[in-house]
N, C-alpha and C positions, 0 to 999 in steps of 0.2 A: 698334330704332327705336321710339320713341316712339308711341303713339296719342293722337288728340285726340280727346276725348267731346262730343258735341253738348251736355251741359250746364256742361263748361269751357269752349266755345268761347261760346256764347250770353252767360255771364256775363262772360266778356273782351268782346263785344262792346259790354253794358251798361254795364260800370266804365267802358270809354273812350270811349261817348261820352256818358257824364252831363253834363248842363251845357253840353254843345256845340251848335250850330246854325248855320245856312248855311254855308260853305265847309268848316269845319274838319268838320264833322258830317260832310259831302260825303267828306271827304276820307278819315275814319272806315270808312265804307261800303266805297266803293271798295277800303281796303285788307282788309276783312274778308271783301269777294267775292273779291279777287285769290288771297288767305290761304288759302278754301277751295275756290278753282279749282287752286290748286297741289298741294295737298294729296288733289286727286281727290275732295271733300267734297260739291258741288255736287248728289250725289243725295242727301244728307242734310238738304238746305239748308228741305225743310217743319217736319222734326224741329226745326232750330235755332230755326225763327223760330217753332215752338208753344212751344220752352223760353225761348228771348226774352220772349213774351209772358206767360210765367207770372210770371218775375224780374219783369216793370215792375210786374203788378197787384200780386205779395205788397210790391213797395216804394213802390206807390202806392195800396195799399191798396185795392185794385180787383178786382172780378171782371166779367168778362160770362157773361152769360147766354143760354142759346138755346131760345126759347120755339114752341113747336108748337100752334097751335091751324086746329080747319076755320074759324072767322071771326076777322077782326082784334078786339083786345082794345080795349074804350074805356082812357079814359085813367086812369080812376079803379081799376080792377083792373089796369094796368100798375103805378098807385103803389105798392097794395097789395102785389103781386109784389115791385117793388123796395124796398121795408120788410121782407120778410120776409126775403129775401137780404140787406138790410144786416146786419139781426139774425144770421141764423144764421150765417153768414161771417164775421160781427164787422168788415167793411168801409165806406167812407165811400162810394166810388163803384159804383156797377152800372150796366154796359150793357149794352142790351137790345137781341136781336136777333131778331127778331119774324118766323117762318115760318108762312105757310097751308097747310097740312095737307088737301085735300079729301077724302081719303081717310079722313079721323078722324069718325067718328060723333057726337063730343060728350068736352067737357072740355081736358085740359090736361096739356103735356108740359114738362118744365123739363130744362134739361141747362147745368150748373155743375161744369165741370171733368171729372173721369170721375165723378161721381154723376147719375145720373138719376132724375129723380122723375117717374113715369109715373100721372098721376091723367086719364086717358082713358077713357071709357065702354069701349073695346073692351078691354084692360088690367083694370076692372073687372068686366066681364063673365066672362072668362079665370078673376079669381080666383074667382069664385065659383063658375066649374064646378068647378073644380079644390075646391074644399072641397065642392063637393054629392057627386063623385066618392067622394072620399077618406076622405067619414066617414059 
């Protein structure tokens, strides 16, 4: 018997319902919950819909972003952020999803996919024990 991989099921789920909306889309759904309630799939069903979401951005040229700071970012260093992720991603759209952090001392955490960019005060402090230590 056959296996289904959450990243051949996610991409059949994409291919069919590109270009679809309201009923037929509906309809799309439904039969991709049925698909993987039959199949026992249903505890895989976060894995799908994180592979889902990778397929739309790399085919709409999208990423989001999840940004960690202790106070909310003005708007003018969200832009900044979202320019430097256009750039380095080579992407048109970035969305931003923007968490307060109390706990963070100072600075800024970026989290793009499985790359993390940790430029937080505490993070920097760390390294630089770690090189007063080490050398």
């Amino acid at each position: 018997m056959a296996t289904i991989s959450t990243n051949n099921l996610a991409r059949a789920i994409y291919e069919s319902s590109l270009g679809k909306e309201g009923d037929s889309l509906d309809f799309v759904v439904k039969n991709a919950v049925k698909l993987m309630s039959d199949k026992h799939l249903l505890g895989k069903s976060k894995k799908v819909l994180d592979k889902l979401e990778k397929i739309v951005n790399e085919n709409e040229e999208s990423v989001k972003v999840k940004i960690g700071t202790r106070k909310r970012l003005d708007n003018h260093t969200k832009n900044e952020i979202e320019n430097f992720i256009k750039e380095r991603y080579k992407v048109k759209n970035v969305f931003i999803e923007e968490s307060i952090d109390e706990k963070l001392l100072g600075g800024i955490k970026l989290e793009v996919g499985d790359e993390v960019m940790d430029l937080t005060l505490k993070n920097k402090i760390h390294k630089l024990k770690d090189y007063l230590i080490n050398n």
